[in-house]
VOPAGU-2260 file (C-alpha; in pm, 1 decimal, decimal comma):
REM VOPAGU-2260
SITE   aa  ch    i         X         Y         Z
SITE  UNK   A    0   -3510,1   -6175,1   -2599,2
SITE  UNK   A    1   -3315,1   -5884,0   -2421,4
SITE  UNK   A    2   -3250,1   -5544,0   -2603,1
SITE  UNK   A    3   -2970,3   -5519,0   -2750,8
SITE  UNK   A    4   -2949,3   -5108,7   -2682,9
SITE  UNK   A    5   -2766,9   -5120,3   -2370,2
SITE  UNK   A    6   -2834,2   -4900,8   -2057,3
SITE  UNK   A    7   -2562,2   -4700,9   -1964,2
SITE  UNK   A    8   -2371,1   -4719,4   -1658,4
SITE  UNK   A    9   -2461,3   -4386,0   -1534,4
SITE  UNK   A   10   -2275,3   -4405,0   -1213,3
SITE  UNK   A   11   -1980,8   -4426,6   -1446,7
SITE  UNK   A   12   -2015,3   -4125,3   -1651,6
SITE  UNK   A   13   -1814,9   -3892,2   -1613,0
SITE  UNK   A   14   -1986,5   -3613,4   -1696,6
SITE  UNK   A   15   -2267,7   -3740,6   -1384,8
SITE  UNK   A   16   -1953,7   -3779,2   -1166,8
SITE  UNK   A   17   -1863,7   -3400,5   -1258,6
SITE  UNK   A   18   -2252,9   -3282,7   -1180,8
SITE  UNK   A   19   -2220,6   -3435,5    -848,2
SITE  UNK   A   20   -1917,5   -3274,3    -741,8
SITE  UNK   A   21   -2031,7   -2949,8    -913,0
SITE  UNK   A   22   -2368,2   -2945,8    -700,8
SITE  UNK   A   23   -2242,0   -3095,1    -371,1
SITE  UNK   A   24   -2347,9   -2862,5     -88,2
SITE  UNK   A   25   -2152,0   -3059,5     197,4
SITE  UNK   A   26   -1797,3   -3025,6     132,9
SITE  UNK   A   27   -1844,0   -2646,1     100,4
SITE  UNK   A   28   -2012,3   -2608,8     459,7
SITE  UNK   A   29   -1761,9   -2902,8     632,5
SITE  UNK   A   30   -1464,1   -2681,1     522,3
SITE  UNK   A   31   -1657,8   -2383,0     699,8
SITE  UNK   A   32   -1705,2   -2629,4    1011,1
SITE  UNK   A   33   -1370,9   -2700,2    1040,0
SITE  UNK   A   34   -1261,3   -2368,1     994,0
SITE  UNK   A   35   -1454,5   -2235,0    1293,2
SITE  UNK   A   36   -1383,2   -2479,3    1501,3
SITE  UNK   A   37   -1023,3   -2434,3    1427,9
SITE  UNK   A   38    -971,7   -2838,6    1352,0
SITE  UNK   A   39    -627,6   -2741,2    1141,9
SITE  UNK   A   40    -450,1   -2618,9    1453,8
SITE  UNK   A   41    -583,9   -2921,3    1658,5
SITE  UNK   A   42    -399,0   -3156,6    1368,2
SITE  UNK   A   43     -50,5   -3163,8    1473,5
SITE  UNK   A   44     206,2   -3302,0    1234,4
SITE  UNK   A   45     264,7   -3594,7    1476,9
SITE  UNK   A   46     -67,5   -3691,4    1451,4
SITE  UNK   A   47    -424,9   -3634,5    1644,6
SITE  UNK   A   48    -704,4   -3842,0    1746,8
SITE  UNK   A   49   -1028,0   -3756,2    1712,9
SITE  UNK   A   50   -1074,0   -3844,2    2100,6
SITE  UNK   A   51    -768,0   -3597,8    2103,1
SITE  UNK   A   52    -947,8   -3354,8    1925,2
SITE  UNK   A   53   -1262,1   -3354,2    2072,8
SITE  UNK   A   54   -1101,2   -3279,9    2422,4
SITE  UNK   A   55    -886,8   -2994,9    2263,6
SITE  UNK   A   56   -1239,5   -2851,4    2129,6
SITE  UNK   A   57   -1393,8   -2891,3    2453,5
SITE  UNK   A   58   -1124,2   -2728,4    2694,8
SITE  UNK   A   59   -1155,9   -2431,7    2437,4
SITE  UNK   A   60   -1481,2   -2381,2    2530,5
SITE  UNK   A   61   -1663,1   -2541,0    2216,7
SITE  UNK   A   62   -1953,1   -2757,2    2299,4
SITE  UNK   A   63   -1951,6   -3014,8    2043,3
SITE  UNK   A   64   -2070,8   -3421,0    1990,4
SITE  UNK   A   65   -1792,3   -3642,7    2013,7
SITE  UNK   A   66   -1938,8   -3850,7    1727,1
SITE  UNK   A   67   -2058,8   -3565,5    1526,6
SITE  UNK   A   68   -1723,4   -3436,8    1519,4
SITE  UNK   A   69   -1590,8   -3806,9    1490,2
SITE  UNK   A   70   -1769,6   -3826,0    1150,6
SITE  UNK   A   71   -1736,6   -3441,7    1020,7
SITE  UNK   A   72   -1312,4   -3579,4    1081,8
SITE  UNK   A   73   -1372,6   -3887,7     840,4
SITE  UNK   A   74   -1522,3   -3691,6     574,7
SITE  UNK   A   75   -1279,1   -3428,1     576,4
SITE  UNK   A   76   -1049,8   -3673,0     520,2
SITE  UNK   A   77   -1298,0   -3841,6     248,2
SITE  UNK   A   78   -1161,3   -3504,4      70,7
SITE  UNK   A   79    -826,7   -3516,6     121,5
SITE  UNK   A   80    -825,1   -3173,6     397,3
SITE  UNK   A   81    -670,0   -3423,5     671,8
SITE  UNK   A   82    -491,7   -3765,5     653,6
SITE  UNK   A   83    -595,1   -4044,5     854,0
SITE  UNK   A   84    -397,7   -4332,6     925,1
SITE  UNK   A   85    -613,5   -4594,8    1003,3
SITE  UNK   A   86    -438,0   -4846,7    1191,3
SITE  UNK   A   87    -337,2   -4561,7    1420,6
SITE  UNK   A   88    -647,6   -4373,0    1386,3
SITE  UNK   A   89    -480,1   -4074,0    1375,9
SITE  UNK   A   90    -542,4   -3780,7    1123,8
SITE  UNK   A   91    -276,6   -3554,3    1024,1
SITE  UNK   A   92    -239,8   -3182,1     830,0
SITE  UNK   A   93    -204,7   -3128,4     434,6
SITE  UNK   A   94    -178,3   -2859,9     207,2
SITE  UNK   A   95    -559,1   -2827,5     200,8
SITE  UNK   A   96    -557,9   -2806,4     607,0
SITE  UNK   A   97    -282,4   -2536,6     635,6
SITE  UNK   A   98    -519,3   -2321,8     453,3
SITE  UNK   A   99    -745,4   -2326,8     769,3
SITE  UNK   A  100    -458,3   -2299,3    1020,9
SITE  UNK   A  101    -479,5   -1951,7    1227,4
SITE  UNK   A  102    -130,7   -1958,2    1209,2
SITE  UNK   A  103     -72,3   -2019,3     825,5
SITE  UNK   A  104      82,7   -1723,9     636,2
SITE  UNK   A  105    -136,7   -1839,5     371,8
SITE  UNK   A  106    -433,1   -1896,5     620,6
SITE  UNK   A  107    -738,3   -1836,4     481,1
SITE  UNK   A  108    -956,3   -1943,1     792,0
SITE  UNK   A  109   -1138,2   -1592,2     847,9
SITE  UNK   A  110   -1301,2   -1642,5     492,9
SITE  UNK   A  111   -1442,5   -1925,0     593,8
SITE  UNK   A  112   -1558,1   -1883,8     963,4
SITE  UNK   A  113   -1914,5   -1900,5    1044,0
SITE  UNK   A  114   -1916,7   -1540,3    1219,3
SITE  UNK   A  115   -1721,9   -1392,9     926,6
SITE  UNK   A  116   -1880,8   -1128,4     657,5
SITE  UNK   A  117   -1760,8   -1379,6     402,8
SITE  UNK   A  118   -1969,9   -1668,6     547,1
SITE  UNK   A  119   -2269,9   -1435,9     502,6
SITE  UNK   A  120   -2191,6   -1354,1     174,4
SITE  UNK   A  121   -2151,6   -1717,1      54,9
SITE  UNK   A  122   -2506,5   -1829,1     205,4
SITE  UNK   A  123   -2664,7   -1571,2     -84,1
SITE  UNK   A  124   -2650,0   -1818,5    -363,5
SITE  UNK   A  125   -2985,1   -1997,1    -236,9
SITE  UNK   A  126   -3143,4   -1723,0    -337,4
SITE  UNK   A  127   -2998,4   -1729,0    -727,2
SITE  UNK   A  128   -3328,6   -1851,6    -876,6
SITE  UNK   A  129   -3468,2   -1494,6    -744,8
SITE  UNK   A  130   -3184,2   -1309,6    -852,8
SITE  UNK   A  131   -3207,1   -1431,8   -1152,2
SITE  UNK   A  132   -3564,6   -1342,0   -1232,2
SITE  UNK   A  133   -3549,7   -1013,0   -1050,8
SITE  UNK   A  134   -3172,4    -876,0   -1141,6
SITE  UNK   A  135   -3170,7    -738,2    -805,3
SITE  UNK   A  136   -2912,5    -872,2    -512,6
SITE  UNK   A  137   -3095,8   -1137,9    -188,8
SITE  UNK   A  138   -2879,8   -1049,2      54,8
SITE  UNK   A  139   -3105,7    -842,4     257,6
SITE  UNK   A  140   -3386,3   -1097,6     222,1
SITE  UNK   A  141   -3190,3   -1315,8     370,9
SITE  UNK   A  142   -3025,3   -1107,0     700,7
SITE  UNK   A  143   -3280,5    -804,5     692,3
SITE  UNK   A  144   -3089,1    -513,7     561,1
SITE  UNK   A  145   -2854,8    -470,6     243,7
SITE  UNK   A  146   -2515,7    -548,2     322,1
SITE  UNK   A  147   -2347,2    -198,4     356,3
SITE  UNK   A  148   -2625,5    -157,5     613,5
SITE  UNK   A  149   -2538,7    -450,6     825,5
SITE  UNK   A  150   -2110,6    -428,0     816,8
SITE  UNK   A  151   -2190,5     -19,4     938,5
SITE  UNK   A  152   -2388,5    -159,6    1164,8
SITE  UNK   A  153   -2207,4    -465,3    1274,4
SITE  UNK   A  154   -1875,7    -367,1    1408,7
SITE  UNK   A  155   -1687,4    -758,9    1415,5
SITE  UNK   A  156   -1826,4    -820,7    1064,2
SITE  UNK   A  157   -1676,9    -537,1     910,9
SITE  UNK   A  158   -1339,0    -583,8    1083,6
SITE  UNK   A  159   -1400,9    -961,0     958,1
SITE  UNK   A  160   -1468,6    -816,0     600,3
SITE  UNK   A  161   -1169,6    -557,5     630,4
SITE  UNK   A  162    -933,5    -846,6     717,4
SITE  UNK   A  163   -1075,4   -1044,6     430,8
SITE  UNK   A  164   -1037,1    -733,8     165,9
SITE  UNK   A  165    -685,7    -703,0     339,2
SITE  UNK   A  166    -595,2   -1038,6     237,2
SITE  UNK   A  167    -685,8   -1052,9    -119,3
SITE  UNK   A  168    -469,4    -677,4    -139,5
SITE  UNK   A  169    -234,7    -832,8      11,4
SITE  UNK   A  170    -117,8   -1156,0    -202,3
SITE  UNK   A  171    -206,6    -932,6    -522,7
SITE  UNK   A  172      -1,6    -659,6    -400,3
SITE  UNK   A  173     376,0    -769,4    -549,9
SITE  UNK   A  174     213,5    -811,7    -842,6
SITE  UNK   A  175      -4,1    -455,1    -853,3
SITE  UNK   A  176     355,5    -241,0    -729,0
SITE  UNK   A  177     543,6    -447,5   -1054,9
SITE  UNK   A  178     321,6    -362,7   -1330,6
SITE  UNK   A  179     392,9      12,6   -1325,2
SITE  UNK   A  180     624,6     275,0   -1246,5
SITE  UNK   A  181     451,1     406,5    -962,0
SITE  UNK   A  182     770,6     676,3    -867,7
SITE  UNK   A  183     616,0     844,1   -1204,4
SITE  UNK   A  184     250,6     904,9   -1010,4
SITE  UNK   A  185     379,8    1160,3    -776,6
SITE  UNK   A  186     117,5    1227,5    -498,8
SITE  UNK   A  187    -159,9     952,4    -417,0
SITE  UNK   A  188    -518,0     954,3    -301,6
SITE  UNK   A  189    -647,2     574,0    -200,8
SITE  UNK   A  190   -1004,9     602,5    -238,4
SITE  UNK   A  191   -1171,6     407,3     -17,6
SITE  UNK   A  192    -806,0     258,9      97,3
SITE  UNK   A  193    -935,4      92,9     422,0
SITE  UNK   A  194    -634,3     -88,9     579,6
SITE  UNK   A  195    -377,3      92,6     399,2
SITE  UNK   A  196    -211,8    -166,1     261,2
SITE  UNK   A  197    -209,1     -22,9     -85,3
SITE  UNK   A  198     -70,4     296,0     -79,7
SITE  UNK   A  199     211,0     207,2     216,8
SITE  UNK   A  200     353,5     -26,1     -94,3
SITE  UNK   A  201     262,3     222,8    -285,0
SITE  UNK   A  202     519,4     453,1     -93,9
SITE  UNK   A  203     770,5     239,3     -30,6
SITE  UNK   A  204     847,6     238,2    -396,9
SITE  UNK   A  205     813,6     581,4    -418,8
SITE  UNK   A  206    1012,3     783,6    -178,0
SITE  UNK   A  207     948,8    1132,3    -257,7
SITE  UNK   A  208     541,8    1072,6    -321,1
SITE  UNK   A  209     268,6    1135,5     -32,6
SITE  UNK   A  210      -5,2     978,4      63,2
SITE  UNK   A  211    -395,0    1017,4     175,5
SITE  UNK   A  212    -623,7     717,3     237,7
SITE  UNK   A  213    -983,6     887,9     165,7
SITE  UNK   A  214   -1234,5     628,1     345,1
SITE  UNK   A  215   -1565,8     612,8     588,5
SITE  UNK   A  216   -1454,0     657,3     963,6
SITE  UNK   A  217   -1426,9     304,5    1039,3
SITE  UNK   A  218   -1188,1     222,3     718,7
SITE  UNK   A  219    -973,6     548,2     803,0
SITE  UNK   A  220    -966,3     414,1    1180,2
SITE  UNK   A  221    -796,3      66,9    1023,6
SITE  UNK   A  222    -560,8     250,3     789,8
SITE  UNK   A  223    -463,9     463,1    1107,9
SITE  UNK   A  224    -368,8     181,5    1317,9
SITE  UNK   A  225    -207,4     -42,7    1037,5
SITE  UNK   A  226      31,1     272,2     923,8
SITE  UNK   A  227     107,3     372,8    1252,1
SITE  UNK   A  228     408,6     190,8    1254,8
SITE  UNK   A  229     531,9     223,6     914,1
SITE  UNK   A  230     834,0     389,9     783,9
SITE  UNK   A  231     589,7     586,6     541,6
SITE  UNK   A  232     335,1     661,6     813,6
SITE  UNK   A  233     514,9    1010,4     778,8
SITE  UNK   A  234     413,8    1048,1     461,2
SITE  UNK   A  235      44,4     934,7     518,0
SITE  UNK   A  236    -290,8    1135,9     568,1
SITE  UNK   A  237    -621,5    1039,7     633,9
SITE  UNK   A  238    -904,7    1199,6     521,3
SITE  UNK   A  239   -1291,4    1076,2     651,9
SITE  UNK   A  240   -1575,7    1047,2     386,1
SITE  UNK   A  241   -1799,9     818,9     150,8
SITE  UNK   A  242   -1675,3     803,3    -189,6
SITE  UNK   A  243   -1983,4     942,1    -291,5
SITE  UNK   A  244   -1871,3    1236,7    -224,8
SITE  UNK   A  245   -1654,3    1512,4    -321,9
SITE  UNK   A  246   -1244,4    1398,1    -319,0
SITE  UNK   A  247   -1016,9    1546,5    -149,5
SITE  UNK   A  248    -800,6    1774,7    -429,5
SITE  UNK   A  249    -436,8    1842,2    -538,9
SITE  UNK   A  250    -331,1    1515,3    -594,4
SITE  UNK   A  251    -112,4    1392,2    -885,1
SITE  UNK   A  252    -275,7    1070,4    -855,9
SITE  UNK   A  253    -655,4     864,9    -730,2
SITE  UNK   A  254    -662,5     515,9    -678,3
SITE  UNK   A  255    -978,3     308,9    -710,2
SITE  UNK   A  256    -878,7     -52,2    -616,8
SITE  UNK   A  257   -1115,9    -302,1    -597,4
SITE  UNK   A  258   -1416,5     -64,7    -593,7
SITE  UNK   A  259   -1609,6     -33,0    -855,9
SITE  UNK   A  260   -1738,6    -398,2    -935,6
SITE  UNK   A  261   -1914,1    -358,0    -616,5
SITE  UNK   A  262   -2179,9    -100,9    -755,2
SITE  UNK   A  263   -2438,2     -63,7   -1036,2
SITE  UNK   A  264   -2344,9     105,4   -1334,6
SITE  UNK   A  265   -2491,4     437,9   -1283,8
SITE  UNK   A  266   -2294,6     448,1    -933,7
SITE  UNK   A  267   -1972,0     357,2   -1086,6
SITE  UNK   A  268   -2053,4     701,4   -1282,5
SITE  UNK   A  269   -2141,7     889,7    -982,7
SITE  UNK   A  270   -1821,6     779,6    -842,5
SITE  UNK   A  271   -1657,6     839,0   -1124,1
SITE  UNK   A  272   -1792,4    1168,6   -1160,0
SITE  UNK   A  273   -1595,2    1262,4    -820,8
SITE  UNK   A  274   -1325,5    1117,9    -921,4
SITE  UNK   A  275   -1337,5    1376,1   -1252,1
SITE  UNK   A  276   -1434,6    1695,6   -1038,3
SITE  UNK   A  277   -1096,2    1640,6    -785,3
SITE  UNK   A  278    -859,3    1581,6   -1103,1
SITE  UNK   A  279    -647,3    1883,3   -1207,8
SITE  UNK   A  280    -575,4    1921,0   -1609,7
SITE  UNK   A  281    -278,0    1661,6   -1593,3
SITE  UNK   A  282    -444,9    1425,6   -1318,6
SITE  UNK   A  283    -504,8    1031,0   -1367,7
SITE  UNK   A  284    -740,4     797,3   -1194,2
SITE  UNK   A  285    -613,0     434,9   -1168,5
SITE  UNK   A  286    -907,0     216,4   -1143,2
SITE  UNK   A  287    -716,3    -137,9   -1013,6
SITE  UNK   A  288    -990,3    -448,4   -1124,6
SITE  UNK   A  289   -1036,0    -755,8   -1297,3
SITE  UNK   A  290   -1137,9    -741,2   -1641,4
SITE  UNK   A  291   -1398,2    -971,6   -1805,3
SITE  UNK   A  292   -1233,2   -1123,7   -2121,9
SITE  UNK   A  293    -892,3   -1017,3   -1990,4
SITE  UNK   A  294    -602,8   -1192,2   -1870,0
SITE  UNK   A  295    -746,8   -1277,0   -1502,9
SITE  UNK   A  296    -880,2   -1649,4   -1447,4
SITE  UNK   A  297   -1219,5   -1627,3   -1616,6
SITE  UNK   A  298   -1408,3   -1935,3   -1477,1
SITE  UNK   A  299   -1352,4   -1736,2   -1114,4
SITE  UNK   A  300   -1408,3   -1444,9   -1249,8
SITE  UNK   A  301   -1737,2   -1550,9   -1377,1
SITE  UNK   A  302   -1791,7   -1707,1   -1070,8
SITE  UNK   A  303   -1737,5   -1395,7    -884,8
SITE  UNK   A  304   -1969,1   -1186,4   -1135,6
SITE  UNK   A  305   -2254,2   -1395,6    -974,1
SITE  UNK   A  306   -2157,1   -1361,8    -610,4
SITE  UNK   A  307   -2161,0    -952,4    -731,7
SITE  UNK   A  308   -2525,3   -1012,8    -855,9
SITE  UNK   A  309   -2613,0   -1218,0    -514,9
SITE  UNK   A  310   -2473,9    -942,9    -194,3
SITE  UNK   A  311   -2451,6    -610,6    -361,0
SITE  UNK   A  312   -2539,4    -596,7    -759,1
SITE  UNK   A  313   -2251,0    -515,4    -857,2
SITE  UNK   A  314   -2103,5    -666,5   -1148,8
SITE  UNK   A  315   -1726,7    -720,6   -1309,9
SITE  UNK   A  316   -1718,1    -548,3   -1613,2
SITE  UNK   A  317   -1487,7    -603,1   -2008,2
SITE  UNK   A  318   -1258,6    -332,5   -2087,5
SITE  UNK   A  319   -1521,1    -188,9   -2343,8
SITE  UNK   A  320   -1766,6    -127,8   -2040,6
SITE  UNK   A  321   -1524,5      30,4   -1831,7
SITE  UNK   A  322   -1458,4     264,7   -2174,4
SITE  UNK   A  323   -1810,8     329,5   -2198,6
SITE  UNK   A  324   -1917,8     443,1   -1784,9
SITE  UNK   A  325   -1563,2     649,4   -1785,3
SITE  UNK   A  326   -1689,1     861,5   -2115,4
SITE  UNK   A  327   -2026,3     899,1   -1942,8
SITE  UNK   A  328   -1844,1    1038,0   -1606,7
SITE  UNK   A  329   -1646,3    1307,2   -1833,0
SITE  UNK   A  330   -1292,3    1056,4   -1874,5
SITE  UNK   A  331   -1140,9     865,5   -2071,3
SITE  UNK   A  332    -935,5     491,4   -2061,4
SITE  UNK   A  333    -613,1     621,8   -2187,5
SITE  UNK   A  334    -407,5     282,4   -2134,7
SITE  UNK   A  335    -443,4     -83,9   -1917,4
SITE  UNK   A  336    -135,8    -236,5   -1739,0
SITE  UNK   A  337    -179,6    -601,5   -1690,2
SITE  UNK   A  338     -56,4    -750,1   -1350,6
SITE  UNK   A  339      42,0   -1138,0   -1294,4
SITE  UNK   A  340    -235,7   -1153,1   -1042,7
SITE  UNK   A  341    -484,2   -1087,4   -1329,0
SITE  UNK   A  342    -575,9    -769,4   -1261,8
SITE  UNK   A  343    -571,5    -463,3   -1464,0
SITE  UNK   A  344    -424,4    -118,2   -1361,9
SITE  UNK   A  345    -670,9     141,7   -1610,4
SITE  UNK   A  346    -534,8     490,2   -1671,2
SITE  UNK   A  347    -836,5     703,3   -1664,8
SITE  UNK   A  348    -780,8    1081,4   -1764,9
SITE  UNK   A  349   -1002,6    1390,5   -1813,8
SITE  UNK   A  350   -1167,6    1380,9   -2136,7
SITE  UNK   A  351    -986,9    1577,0   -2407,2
SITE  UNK   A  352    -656,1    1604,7   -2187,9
SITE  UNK   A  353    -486,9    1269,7   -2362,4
């Protein structure tokens, strides 16, 4: 006599199907394969075989396996990045694809290439079992020195990480400019402004303001040869030092974009603390990042709170945090402007002086 209880159809459960997905490893790394082999650009919209683009790879210089990169094409298309049309054979670009194109205006191929800072930074989560029981960040037990160490030290993967820190200023920045009058900041300070991007939109919407980006030597050097050619480049200096230490003075206005999350608590208040000495009696500190509980997308968010933990141990923090390191630097969260990118703009003043 059979049991009557009957076994369930795990295959067909979707919360099984979800787990897969959630805790495949291959799809993450293929993407990063195609990306540094630059397959996007090799996928015209007419069509390309894989013969096609095996040749392509190998007149670029790229020494590859014709039937490794024969299968690496079917699975990528297993995922929907390419098309293939199989009586043809040929596979063809998407939306996905574009994403890895060079030439994409949306491109985001230098997060994902192999030699890129980014790449390093997303091999860390192996190590989140001893970050977990230790609190501390892996990076530097996996490439030998903490990762401040190795982008000073490592000329193309800062300049990879500077063009990946440009990129996420740059779609966010429309939405950063709109969520505040910035004409009513007067004078700015970027602190640790890098490529500039910031404060030249910064300028542009406010014509009588001026304009230092405070940064190391090699973030001043990119901010110096992006502004070079702006209309505000007038308008722009550059002044060379770590954050750590003491701001340049007699500006209206400090910007800390994207900053802070990358630090422990007590050096958000030693930044902090700099950022309180260089403020007159009527000075503000803007600190520009994404708020835990606020109106940013949480699940990436979260997401990124871990990768935080994993390279640097730094952390994203809830507006109630933020309150509590500014009082312990000597300021004080006067207001928070939302943005449509999900970031917050928080008005930090000297304490007393609201």
């Amino acid at each position: 006599m059979s049991d009557a209880r009957a076994t369930p159809d795990i295959q067909a459960d979707d919360a099984f199907v979800r787990m897969l997905a959630l805790t495949d490893t291959v799809a993450p790394w293929a993407i990063r394969a195609a990306a540094t082999l630059g397959l996007a650009d090799m996928v015209t919209p007419d069509g390309a075989s894989a013969d096609t683009i095996v040749k392509g790879l190998e007149a670029a210089g790229e020494t590859v396996d014709p039937e490794a990169v024969r299968r690496l094409l079917h699975y990528l298309a297993s995922l929907g990045v390419f098309e293939h049309d199989g009586p043809s054979d040929l596979y063809r670009p998407t939306r996905l694809s574009a994403l890895m194109s060079e030439h994409s205006p949306v491109s985001m191929r230098n997060w994902w290439h192999a030699d890129s800072a980014m790449c390093r930074l997303d091999q860390t989560p192996v190590l989140l079992l001893d970050a977990v029981r230790t609190g501390r960040p892996v990076y530097e037990r996996i490439f030998g020195r903490d990762v401040w160490t190795d982008l000073a030290d490592n000329p193309p993967l800062a300049a990879s990480f500077e063009r990946a820190m440009a990129h996420k200023t740059r779609i966010s920045l429309g939405a950063i400019i709109a969520a505040v009058d910035w004409a009513e900041y007067g004078d700015v300070v970027d602190v640790g402004g890098g490529h500039g991007l910031l404060l030249e939109a910064v300028l542009r919407s406010s014509p009588d303001a001026r304009g230092v980006v405070f940064d190391t030597p090699a973030g001043v050097a990119t901010a110096r040869a992006h502004l070079a050619g702006s209309p505000v480049a007038d308008r722009t200096e550059f002044v060379e030092e770590d954050f750590f230490a003491a701001w340049p003075t007699g500006a209206d206005t400090y910007v800390l974009m994207n900053v802070l999350h990358n630090w422990s608590d007590d050096q958000v208040v030693a930044v902090l603390r700099r950022g309180a000495e260089a403020l007159g009696p009527d000075g503000r500190l803007l600190v520009i990042e994404t708020i835990v509980g606020g109106d940013g997308d949480q699940r990436s968010l979260a997401r990124l709170d871990i990768m935080m933990l994993l390279f640097c141990g730094g952390k994203e923090r809830s507006r109630a945090q933020y309150d509590e390191l500014a009082a312990r630097a000597g300021l004080t969260v006067t207001a928070s402007h939302p943005t449509s990118f999900g970031l917050a703009i928080l008005d930090l003043r000297p304490a007393g002086s609201a």
